[in-house]
DSSP file (Angstrom, degrees, kcal/mol; ACC not computed):
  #  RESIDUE AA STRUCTURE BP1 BP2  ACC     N-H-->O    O-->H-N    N-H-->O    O-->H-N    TCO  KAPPA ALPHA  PHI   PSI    X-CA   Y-CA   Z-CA
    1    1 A X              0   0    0      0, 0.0    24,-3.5     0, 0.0    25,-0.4   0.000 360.0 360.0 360.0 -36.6    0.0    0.0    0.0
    2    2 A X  E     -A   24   0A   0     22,-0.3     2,-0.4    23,-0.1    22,-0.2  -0.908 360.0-158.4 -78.8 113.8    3.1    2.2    0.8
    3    3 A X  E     -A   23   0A   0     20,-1.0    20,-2.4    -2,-0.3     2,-0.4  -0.996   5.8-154.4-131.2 149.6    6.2    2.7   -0.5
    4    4 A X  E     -A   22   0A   0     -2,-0.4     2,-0.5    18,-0.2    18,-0.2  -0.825  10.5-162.1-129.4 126.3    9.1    4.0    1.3
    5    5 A X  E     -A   21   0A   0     16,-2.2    16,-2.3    -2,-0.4     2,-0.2  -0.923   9.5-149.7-101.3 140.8   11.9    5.8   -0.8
    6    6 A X        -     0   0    0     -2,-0.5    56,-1.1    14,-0.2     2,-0.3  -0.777  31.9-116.6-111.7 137.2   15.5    6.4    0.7
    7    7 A X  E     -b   62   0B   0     12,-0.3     9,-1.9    -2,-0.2     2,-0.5  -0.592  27.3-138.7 -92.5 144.0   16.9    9.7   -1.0
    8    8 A X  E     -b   63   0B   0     54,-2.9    56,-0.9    -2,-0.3     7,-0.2  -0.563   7.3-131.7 -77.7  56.1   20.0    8.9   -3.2
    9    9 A X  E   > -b   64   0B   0     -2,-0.5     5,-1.3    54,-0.2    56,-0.2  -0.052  18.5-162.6 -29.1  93.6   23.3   11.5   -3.0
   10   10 A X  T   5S+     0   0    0     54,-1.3     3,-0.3     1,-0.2    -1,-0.2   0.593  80.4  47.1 -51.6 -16.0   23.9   11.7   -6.2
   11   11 A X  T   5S+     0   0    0     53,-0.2    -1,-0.2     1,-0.2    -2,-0.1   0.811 118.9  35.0 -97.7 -38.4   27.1   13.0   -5.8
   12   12 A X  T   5S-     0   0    0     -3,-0.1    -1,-0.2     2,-0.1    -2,-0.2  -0.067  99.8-131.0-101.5  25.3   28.6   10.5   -3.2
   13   13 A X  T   5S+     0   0    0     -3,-0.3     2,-0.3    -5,-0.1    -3,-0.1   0.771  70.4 110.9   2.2  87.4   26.5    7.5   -4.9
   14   14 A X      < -     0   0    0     -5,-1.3     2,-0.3    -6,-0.1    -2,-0.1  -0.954  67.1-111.1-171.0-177.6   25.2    6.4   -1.3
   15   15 A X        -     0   0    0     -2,-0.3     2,-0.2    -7,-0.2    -7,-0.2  -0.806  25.9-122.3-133.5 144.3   21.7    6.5    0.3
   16   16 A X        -     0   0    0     -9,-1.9     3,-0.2    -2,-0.3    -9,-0.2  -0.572   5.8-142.5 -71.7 142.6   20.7    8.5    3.0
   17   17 A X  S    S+     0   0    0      1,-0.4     2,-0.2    -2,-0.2     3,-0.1   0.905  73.7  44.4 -72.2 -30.8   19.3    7.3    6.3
   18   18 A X  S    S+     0   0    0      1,-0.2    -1,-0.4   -11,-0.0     2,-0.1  -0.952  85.9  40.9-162.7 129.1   17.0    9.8    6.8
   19   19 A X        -     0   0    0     -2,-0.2   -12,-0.3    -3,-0.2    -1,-0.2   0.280  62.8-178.5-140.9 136.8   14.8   11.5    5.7
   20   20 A X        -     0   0    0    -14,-0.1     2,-0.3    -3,-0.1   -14,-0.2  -0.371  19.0-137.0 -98.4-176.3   13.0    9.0    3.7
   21   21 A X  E     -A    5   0A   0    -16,-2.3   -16,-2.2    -2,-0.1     2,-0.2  -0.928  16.4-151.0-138.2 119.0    9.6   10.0    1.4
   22   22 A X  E     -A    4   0A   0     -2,-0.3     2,-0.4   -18,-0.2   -18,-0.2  -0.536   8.9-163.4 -76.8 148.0    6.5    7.5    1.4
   23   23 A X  E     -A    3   0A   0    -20,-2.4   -20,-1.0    -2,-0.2     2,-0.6  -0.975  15.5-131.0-143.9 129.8    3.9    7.2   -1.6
   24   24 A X  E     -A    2   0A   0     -2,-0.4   -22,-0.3   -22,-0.2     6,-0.1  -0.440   3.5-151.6 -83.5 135.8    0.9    5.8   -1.5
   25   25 A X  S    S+     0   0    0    -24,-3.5     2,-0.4    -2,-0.6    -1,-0.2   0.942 103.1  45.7 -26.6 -67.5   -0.5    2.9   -4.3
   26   26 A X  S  > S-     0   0    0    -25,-0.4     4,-0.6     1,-0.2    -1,-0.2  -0.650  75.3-173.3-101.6 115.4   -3.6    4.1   -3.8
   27   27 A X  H >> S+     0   0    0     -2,-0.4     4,-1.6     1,-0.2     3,-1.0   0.949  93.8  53.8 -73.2 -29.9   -3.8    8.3   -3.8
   28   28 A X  H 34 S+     0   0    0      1,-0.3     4,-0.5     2,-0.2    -1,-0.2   0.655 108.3  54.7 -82.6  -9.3   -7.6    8.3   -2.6
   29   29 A X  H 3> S+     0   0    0      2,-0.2     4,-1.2     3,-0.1    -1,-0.3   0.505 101.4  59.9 -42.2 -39.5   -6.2    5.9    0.4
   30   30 A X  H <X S+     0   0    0     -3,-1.0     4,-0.7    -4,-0.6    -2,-0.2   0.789 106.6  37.9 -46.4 -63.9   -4.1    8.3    1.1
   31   31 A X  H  <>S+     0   0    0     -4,-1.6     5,-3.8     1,-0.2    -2,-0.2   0.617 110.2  58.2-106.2 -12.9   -6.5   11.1    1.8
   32   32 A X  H >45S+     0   0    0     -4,-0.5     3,-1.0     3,-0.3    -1,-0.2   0.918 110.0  58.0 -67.7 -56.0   -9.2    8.9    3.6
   33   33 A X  H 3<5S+     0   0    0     -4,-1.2    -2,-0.2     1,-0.3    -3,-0.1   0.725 101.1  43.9  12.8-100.3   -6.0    8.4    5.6
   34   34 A X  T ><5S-     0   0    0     -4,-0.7     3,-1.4     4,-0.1    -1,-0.3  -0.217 121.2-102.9 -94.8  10.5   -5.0   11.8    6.7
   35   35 A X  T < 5 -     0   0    0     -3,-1.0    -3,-0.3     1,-0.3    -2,-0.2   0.839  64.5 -76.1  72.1  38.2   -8.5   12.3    7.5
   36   36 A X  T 3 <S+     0   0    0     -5,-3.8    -1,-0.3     1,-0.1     3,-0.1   0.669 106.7 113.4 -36.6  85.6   -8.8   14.3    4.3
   37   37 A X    <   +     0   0    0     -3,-1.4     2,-0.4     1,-0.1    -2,-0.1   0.246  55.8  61.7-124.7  -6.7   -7.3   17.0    5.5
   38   38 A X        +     0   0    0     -7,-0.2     2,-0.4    -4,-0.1    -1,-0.1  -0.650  56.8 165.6-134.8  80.4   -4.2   17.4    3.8
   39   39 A X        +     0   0    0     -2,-0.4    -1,-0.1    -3,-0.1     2,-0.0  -0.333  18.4 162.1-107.5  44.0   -5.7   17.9    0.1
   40   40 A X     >  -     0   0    0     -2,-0.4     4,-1.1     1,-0.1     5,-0.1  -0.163  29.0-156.9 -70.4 144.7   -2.1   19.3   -1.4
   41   41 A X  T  4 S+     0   0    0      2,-0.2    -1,-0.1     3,-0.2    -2,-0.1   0.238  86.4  53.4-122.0  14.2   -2.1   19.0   -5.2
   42   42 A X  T  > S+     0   0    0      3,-0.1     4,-1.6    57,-0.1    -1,-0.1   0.658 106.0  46.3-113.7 -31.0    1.4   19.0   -5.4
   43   43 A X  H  > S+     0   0    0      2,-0.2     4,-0.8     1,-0.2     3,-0.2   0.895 113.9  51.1 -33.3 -54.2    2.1   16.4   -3.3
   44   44 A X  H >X S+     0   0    0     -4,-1.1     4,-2.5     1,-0.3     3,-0.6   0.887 112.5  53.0 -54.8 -43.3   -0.9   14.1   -5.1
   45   45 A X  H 3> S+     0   0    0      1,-0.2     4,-1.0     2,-0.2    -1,-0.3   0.880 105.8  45.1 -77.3 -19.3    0.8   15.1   -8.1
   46   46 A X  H 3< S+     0   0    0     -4,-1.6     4,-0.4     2,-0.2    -1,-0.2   0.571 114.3  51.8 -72.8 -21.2    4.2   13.9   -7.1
   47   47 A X  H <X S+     0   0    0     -4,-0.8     4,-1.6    -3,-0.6     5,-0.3   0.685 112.6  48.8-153.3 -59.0    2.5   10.3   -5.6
   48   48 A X  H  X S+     0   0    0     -4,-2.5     4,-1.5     2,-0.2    -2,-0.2   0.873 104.6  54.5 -80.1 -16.1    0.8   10.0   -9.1
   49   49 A X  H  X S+     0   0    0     -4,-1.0     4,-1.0    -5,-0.3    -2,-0.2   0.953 114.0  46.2 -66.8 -25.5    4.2   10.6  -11.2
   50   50 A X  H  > S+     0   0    0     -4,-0.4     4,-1.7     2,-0.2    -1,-0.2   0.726 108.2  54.6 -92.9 -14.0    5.8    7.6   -9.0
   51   51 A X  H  X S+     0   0    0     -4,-1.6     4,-2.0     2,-0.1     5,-0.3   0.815 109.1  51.0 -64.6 -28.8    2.9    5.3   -9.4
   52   52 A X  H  X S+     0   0    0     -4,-1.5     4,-1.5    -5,-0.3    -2,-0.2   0.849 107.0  47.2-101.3   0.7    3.2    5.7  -12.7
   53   53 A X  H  X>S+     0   0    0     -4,-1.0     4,-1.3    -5,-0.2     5,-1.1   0.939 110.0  54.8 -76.0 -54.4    6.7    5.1  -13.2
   54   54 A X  H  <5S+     0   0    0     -4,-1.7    -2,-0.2     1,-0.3    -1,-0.2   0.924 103.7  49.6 -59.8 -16.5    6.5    2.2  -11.3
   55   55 A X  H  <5S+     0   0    0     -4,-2.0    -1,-0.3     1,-0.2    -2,-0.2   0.967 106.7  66.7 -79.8 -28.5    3.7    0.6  -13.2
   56   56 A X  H  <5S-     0   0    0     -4,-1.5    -1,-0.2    -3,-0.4    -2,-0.2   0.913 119.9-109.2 -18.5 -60.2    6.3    1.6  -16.4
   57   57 A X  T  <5S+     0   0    0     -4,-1.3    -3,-0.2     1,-0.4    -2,-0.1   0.183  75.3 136.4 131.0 -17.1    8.7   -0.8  -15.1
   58   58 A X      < -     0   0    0     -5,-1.1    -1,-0.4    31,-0.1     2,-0.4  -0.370  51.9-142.5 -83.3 166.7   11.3    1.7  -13.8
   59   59 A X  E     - C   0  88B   0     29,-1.2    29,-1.7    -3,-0.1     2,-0.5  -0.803  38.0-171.5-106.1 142.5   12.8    1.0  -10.3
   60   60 A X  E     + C   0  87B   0     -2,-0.4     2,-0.3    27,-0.2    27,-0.2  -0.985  13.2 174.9-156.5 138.6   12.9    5.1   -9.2
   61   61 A X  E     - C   0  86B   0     25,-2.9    25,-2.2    -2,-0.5     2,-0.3  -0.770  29.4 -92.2-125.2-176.1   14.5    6.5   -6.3
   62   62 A X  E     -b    7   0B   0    -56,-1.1   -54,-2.9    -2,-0.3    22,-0.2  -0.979  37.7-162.0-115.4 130.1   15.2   10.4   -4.7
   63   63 A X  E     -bC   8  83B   0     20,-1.8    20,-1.9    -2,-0.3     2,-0.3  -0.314  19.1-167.4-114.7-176.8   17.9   12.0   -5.3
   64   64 A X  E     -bC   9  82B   0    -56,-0.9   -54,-1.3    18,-0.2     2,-0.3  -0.923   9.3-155.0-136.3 137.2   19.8   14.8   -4.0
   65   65 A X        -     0   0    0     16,-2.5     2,-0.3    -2,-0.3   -56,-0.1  -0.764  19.3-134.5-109.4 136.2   23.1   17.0   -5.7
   66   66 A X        -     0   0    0     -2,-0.3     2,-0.3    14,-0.1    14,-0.2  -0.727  25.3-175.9 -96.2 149.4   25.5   18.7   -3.6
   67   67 A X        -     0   0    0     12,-1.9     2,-0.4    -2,-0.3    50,-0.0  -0.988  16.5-150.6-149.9 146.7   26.3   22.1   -4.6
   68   68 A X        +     0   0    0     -2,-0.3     2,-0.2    10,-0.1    10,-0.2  -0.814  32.1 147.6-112.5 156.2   28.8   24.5   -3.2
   69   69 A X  E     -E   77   0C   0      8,-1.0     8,-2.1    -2,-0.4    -2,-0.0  -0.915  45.0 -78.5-167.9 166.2   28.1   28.4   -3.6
   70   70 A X  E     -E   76   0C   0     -2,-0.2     2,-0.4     6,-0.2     6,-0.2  -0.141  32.4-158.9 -60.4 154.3   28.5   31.8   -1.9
   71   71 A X    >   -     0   0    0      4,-1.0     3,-3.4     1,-0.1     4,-0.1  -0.888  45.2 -69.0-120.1 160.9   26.5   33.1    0.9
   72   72 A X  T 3  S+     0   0    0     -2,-0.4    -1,-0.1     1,-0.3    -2,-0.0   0.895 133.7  42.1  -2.5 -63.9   26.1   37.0    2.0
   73   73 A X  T 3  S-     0   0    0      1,-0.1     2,-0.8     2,-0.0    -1,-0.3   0.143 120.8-101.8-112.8  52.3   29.0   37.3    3.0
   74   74 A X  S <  S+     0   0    0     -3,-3.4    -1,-0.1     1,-0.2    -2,-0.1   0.146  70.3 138.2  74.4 -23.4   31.1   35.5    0.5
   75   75 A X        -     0   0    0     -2,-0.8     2,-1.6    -4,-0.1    -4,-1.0  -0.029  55.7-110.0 -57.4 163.1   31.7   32.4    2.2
   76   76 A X  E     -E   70   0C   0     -6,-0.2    -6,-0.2    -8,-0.1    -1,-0.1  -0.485  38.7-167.3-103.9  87.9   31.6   28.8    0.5
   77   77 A X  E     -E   69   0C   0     -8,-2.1    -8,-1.0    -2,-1.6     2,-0.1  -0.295  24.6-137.2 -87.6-177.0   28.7   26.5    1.5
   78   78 A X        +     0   0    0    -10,-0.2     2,-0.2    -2,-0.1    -9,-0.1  -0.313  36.0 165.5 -97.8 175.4   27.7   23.0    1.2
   79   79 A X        -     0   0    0     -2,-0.1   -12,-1.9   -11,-0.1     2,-0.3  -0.322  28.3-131.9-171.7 133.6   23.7   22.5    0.2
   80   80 A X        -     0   0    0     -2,-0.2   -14,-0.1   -14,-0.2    -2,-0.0  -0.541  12.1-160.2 -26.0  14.4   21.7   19.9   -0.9
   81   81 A X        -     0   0    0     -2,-0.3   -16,-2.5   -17,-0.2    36,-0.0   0.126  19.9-123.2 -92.7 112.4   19.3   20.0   -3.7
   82   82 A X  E     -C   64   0B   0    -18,-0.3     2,-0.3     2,-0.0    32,-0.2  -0.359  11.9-164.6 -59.1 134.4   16.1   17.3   -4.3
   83   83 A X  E     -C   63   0B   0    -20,-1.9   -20,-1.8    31,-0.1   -75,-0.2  -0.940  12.5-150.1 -95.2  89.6   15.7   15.5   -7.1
   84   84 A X  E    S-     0   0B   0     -2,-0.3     2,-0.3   -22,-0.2    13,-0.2   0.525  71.5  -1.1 -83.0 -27.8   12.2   14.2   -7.0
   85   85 A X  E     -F   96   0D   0     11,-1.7    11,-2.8   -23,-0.1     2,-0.5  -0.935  43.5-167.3-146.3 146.8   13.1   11.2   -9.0
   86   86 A X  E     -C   61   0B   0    -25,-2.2   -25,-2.9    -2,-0.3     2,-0.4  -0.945  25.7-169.3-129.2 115.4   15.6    9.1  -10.8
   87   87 A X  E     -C   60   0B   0     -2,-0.5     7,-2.1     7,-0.3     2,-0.3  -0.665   4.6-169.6 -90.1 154.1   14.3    6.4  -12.9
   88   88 A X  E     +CD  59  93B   0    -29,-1.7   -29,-1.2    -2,-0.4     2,-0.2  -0.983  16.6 171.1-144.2 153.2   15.9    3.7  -14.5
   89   89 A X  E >   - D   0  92B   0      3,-0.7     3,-1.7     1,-0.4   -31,-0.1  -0.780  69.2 -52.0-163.7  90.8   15.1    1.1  -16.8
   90   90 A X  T 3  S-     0   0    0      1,-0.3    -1,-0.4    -2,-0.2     2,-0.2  -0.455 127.8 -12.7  50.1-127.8   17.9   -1.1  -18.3
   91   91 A X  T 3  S+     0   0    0     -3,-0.1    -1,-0.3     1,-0.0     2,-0.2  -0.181 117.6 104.1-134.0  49.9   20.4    1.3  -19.5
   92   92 A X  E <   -D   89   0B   0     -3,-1.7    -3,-0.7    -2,-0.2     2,-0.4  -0.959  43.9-176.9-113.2 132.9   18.1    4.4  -19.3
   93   93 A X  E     -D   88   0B   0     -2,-0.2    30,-0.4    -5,-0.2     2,-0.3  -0.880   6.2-178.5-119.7 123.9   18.1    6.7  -17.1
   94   94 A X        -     0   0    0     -7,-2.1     2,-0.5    -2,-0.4    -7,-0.3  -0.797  21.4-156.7-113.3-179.1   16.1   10.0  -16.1
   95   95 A X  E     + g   0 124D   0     28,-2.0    30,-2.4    -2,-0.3     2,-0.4  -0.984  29.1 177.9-119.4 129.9   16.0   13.0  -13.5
   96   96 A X  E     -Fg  85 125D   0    -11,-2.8   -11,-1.7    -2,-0.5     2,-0.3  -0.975  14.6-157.5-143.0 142.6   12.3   14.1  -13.6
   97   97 A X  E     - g   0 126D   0     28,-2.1    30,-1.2    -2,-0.4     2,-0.8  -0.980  10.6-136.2-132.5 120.9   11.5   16.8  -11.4
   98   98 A X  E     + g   0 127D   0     -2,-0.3     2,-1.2    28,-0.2    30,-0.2  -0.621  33.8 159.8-109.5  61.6    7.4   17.3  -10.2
   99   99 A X        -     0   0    0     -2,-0.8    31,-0.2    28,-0.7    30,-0.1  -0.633  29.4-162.3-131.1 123.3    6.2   20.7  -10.3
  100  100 A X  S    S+     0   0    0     -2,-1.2    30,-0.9    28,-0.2    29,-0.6   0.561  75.1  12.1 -53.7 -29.6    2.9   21.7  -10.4
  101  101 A X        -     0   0    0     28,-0.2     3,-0.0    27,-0.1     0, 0.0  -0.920  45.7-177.6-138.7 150.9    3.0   25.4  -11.5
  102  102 A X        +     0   0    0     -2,-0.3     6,-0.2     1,-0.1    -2,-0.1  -0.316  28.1 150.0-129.9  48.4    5.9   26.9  -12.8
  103  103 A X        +     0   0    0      4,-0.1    -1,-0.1     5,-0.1     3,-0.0   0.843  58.2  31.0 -12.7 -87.7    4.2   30.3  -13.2
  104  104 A X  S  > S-     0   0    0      1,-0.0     4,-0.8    -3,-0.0     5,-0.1  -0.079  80.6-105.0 -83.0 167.5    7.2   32.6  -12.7
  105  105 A X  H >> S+     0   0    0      2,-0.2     3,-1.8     3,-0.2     4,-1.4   0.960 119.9  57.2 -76.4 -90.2   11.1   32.9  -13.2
  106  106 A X  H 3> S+     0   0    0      1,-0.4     4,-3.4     2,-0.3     5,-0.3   0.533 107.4  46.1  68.8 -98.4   11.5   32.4   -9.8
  107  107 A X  H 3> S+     0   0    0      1,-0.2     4,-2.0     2,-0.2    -1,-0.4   0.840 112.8  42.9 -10.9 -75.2    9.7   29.1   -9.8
  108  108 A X  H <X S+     0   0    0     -3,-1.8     4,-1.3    -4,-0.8    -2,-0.3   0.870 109.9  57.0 -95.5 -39.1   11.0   27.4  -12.4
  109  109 A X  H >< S+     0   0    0     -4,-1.4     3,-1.8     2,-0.2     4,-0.3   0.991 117.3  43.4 -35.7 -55.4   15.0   28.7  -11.5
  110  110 A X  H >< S+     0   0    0     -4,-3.4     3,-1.3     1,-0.3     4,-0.4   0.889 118.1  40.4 -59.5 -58.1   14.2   26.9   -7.9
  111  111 A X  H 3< S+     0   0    0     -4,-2.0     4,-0.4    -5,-0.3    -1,-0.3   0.578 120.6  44.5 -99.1 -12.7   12.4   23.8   -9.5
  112  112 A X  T <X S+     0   0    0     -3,-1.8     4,-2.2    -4,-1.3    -1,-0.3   0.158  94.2  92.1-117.9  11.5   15.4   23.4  -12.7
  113  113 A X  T <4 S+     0   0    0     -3,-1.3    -2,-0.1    -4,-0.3    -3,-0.1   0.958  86.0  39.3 -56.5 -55.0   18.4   24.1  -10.0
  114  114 A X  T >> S+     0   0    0     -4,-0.4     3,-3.0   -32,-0.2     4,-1.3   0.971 114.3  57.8 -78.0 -46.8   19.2   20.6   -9.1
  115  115 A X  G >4 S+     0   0    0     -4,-0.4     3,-1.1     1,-0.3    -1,-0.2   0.934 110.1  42.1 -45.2 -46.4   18.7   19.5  -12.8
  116  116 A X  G 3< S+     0   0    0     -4,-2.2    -1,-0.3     1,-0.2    -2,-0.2   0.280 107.2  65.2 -79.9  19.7   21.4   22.0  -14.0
  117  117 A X  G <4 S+     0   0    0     -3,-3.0    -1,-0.2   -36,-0.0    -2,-0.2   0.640  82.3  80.1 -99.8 -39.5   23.3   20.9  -11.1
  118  118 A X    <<  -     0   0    0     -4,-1.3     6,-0.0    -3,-1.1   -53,-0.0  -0.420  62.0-164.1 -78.8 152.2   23.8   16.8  -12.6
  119  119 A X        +     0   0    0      2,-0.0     2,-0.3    -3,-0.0    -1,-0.1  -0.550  51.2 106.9-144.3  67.1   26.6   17.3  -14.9
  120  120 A X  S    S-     0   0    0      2,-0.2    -2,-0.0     0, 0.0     0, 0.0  -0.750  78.1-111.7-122.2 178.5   25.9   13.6  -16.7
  121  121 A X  S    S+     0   0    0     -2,-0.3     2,-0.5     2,-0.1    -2,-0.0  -0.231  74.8 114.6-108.1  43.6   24.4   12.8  -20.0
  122  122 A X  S    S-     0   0    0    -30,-0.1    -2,-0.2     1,-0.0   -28,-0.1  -0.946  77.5 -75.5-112.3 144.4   21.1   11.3  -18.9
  123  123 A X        -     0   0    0     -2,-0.5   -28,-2.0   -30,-0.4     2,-0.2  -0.018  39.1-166.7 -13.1  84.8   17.8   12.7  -19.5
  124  124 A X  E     +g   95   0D   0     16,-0.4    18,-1.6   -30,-0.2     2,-0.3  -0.775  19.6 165.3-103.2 140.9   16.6   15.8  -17.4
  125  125 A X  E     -gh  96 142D   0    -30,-2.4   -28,-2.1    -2,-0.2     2,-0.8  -0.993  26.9-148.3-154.0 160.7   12.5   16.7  -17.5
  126  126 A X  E     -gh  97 143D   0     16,-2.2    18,-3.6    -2,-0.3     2,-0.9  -0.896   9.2-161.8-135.8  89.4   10.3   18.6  -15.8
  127  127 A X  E     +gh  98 144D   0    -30,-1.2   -28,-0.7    -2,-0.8     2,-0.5  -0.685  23.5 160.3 -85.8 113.9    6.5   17.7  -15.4
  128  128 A X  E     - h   0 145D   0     16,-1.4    18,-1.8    -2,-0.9     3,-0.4  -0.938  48.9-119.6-137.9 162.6    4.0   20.3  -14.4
  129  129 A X  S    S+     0   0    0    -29,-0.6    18,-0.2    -2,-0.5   -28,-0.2   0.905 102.4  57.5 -43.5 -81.4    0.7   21.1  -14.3
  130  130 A X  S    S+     0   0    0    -30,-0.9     2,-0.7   -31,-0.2    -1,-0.2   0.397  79.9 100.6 -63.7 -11.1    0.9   24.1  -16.3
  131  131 A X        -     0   0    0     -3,-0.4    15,-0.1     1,-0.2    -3,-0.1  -0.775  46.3-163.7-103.0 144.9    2.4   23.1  -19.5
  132  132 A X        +     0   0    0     -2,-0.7    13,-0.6     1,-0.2     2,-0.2   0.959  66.9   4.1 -70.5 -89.7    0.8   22.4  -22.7
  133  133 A X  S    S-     0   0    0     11,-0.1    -1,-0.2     1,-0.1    15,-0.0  -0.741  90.8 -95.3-105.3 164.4    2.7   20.6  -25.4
  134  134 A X        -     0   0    0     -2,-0.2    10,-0.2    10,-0.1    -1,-0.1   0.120  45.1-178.6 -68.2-161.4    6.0   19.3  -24.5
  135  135 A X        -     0   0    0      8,-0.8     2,-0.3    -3,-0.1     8,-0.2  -0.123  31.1-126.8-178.5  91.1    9.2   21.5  -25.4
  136  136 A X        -     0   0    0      6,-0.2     6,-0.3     1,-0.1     5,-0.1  -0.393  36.1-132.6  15.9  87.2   13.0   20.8  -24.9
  137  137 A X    >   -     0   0    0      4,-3.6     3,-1.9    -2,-0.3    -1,-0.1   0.002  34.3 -93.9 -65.2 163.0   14.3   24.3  -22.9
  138  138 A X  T 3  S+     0   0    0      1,-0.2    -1,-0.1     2,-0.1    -2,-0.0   0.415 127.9  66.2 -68.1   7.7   17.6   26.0  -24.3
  139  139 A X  T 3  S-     0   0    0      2,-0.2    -1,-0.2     0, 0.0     3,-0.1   0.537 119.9-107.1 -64.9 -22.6   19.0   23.7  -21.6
  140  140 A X  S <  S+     0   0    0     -3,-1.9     2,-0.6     1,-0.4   -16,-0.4   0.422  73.1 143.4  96.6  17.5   18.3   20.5  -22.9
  141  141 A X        -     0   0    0     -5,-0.1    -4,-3.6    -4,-0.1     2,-0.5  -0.770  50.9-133.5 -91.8 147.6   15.6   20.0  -20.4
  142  142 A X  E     -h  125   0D   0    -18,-1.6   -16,-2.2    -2,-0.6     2,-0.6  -0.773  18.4-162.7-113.6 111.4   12.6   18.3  -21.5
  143  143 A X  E     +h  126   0D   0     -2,-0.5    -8,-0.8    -8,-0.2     2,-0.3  -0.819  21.9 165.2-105.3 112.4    9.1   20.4  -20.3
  144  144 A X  E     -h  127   0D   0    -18,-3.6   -16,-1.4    -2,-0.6     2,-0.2  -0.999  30.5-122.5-131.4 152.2    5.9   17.9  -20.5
  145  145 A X  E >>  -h  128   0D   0    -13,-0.6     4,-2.2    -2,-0.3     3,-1.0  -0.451  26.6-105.7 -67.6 145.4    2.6   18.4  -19.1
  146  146 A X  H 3> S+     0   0    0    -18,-1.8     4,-2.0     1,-0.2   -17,-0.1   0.749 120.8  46.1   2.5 -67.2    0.9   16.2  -16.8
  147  147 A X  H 3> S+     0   0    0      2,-0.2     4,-2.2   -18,-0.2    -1,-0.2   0.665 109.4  54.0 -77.1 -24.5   -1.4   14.9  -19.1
  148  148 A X  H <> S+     0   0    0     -3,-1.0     4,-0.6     1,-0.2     7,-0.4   0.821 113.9  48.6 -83.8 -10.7    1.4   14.3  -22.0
  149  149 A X  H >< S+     0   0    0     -4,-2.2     3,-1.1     2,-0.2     6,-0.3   0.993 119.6  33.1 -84.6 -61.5    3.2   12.3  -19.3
  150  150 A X  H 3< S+     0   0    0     -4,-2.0    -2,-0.2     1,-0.3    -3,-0.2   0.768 123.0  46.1 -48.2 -56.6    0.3   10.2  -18.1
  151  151 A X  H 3< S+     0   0    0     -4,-2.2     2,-0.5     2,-0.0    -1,-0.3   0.479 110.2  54.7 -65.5 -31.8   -1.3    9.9  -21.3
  152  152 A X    <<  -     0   0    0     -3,-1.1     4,-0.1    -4,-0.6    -1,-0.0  -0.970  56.4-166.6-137.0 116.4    2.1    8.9  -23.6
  153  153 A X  S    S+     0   0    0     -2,-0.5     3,-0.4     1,-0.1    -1,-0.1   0.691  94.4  54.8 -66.9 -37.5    4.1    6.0  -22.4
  154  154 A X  S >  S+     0   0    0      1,-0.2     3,-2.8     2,-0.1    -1,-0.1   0.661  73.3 108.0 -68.1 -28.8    6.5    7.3  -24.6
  155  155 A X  G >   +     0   0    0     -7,-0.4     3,-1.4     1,-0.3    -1,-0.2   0.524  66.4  63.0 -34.9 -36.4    6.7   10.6  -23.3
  156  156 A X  G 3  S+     0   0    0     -3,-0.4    -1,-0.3     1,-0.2    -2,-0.1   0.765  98.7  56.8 -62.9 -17.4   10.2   10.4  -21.7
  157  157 A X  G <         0   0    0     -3,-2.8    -1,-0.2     1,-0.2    -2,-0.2  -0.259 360.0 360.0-139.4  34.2   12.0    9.8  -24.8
  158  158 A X    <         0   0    0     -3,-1.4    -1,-0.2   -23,-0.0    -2,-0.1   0.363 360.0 360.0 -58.6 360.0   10.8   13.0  -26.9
């Protein structure tokens, strides 16, 4: 009924202990749950993009990139950055990242950080809510709606 994902460091190829992320089979199980009280629509949409990879076939974890930059006052930190999934399938690989609106510059920097962060040659894409047909950004990131994802089996491998 549950499945419990352990987030991946991409950068140090090891698994974290904690903090792990659950997803439910069943979303409407889910929200009988939680008394239905907790009726987040990006969360539900992140819960159905990993149902439906697993019924794909992919094995999918979460991942994370470390990233150094300045702070205020010029010094060099460490931070983390989520990757909402990496799927795999036999010797493909993606980074797919779950965000429901990307509305704004703002937005979509935050939500396309950790993508321009992996510095591999496997797939990076970005599912939201808000986009229409898919589109390949001047990054090589791969934009699909919701619907083109759900709908198109194929969809990862415009």
């Amino acid at each position: 009924m549950i499945y419990k994902r352990e987030k991946y460091l991409n950068k140090l190829i090891k698994y974290f202990e904690y903090p792990s992320k659950y997803y439910c089979t069943d979303v409407g199980l889910r929200n009988v749950r939680l008394g239905l009280r907790q009726q987040e629509e990006t969360h539900i949409m992140e819960n159905i993009i990993y149902n439906e990879l697993i019924s794909r076939g992919y094995a999918v974890d979460i991942g994370n990139v470390a990233i150094v930059e300045r702070n205020k006052e010029g010094k060099r930190t460490q931070k983390n950055l989520e990757v909402d999934f990496i799927a795999r399938k036999g010797s493909k690989k993606y980074y797919i990242q779950s965000a429901l609106s990307m509305d704004d510059k703002e937005k979509e920097k935050a939500e396309i950080r950790a993508l321009l962060a992996i510095d591999d040659s496997f797939k990076k894409i970005v599912v939201s809510k808000s986009y229409g047909k898919s589109w390949t950004d001047e990054n090589g990131i791969l934009r699909l709606g919701i619907y083109d994802f759900l709908l198109d089996e194929s969809s990862l491998d415009r």
